[in-house]
ROZAGU-941810 format. One record per atom (N, C-alpha, C, O, CB): residue in one letter; y negated, z, x negated. Coordinates in steps of 0.02 Angstrom, whole numbers, padded with zeros to 5 digits, always signed. Glycine has a CB too. Example, Ala and Ser with C-alpha at 12.3 -4.5 7.8 and 13.67 -1.06 7.14 Angstrom:
! residues 2
A+00284+00390-00660;A+00225+00390-00615;A+00165+00390-00660;A+00166+00423-00712;A+00224+00452-00565;S+00112+00354-00642;S+00053+00357-00684;S-00002+00394-00645;S-00057+00402-00670;S+00030+00286-00704;
This chain:
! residues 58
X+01160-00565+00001;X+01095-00569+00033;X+01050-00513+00008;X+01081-00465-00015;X+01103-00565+00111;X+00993-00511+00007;X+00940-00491-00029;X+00909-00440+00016;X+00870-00467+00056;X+00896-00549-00048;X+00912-00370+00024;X+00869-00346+00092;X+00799-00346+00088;X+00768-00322+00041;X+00884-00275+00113;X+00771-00376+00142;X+00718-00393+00138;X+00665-00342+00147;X+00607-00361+00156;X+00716-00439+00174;X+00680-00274+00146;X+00625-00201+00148;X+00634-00183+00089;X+00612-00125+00086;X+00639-00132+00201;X+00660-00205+00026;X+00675-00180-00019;X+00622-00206-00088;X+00610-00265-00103;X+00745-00192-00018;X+00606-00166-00111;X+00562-00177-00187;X+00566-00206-00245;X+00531-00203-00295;X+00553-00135-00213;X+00635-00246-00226;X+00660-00306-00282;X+00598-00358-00316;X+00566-00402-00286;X+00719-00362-00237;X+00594-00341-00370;X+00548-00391-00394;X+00467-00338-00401;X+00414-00369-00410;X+00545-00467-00329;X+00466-00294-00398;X+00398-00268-00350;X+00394-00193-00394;X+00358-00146-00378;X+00417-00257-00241;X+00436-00195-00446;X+00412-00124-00476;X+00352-00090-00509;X+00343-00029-00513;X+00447-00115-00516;X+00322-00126-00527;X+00251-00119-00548;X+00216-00134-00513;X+00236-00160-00461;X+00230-00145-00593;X+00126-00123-00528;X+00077-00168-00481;X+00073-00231-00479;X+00063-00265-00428;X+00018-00158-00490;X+00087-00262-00576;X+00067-00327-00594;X+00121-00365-00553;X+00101-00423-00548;X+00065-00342-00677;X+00167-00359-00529;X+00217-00389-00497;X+00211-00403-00413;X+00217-00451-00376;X+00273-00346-00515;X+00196-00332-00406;X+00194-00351-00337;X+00128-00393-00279;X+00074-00414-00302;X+00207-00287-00315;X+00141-00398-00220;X+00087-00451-00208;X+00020-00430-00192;X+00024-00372-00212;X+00105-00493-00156;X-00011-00433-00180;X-00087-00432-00177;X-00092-00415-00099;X-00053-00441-00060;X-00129-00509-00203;X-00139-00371-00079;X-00153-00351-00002;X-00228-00404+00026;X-00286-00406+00006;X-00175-00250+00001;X-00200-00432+00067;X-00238-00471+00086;X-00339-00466+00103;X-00390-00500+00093;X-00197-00481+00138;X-00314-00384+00140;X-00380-00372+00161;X-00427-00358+00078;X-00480-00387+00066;X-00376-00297+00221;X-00401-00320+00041;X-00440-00272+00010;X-00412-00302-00074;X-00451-00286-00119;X-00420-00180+00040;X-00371-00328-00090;X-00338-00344-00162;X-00294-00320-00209;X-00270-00349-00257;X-00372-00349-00194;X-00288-00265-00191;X-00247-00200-00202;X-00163-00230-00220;X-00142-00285-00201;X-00251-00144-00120;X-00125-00180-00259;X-00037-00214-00244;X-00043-00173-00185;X-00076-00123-00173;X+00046-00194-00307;X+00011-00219-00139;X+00050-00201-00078;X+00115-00171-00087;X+00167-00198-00069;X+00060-00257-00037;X+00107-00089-00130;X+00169-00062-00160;X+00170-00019-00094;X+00130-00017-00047;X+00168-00022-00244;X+00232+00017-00105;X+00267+00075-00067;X+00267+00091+00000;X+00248+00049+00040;X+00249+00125-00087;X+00286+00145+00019;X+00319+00142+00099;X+00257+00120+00161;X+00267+00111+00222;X+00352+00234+00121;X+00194+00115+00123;X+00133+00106+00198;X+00132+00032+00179;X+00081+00009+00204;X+00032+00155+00197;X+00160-00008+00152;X+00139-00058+00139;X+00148-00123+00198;X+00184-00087+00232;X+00167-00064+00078;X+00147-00163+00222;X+00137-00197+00272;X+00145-00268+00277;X+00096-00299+00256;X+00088-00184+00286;X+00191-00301+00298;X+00201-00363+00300;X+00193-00402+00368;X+00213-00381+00423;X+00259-00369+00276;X+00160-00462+00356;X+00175-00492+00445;X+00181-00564+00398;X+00155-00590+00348;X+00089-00484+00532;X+00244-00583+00462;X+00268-00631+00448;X+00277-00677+00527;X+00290-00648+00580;X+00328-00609+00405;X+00266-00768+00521;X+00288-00805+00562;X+00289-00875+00553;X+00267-00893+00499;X+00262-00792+00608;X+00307-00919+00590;X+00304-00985+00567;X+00236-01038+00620;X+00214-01043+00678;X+00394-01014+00578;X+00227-01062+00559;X+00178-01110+00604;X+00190-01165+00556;X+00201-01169+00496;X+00088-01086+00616;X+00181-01231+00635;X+00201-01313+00581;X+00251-01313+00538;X+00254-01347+00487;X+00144-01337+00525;X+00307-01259+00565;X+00396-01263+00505;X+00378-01249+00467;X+00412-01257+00416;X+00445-01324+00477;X+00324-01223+00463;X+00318-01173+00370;X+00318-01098+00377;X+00275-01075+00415;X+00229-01185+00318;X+00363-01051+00345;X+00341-00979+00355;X+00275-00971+00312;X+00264-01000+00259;X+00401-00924+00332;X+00241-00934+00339;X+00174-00889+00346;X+00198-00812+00316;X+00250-00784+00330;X+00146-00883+00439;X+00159-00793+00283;X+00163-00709+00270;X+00085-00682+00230;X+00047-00713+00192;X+00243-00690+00206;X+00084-00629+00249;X+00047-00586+00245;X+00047-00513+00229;X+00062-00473+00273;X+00030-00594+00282;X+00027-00486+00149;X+00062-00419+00127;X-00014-00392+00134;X-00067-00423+00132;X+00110-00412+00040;X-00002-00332+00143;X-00068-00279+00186;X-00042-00206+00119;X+00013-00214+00092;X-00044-00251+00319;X-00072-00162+00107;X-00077-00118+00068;X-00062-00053+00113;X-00031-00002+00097;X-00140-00124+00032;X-00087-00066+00163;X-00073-00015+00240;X-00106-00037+00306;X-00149-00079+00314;X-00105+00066+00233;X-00070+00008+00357;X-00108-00018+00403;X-00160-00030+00423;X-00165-00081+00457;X-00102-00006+00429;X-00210+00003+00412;X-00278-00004+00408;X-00313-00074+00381;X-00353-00115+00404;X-00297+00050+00366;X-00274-00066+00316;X-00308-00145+00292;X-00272-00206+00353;X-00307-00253+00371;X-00272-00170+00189;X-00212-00197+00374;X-00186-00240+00412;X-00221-00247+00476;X-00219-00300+00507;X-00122-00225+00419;X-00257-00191+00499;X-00296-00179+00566;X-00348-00236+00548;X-00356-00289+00579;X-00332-00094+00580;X-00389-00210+00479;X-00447-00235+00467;X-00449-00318+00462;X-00492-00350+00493;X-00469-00202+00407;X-00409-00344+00429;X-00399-00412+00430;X-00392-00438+00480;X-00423-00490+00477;X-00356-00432+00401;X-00356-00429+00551;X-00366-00467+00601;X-00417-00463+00650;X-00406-00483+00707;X-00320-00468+00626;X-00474-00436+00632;X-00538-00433+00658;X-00551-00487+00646;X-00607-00509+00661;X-00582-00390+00637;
């Protein structure tokens, strides 16, 4: 199994995912995920930090 707080895949910027609010990679320890399901599909959302994560659900 794969731990899922871990930076697999994600070592560079060009790799890793994009922060929703602002566009940024969503690298290193402030980085921010929300995750849930809606209609049996998981949903996710990578944030760059909290702030951007604040800002987006305005």
């Amino acid at each position: 199994m794969v731990d899922p707080t871990s930076d697999l895949g994600e070592d560079d910027e060009a790799s890793a995912p994009r922060c929703e609010n602002c566009e940024e990679p969503a690298l290193g320890v402030g980085r921010r995920t929300l995750t849930w399901v809606e209609n049996g599909a998981v949903e996710r959302r990578n944030f760059c930090g909290e702030a951007c994560r604040k800002e987006w659900e305005r």
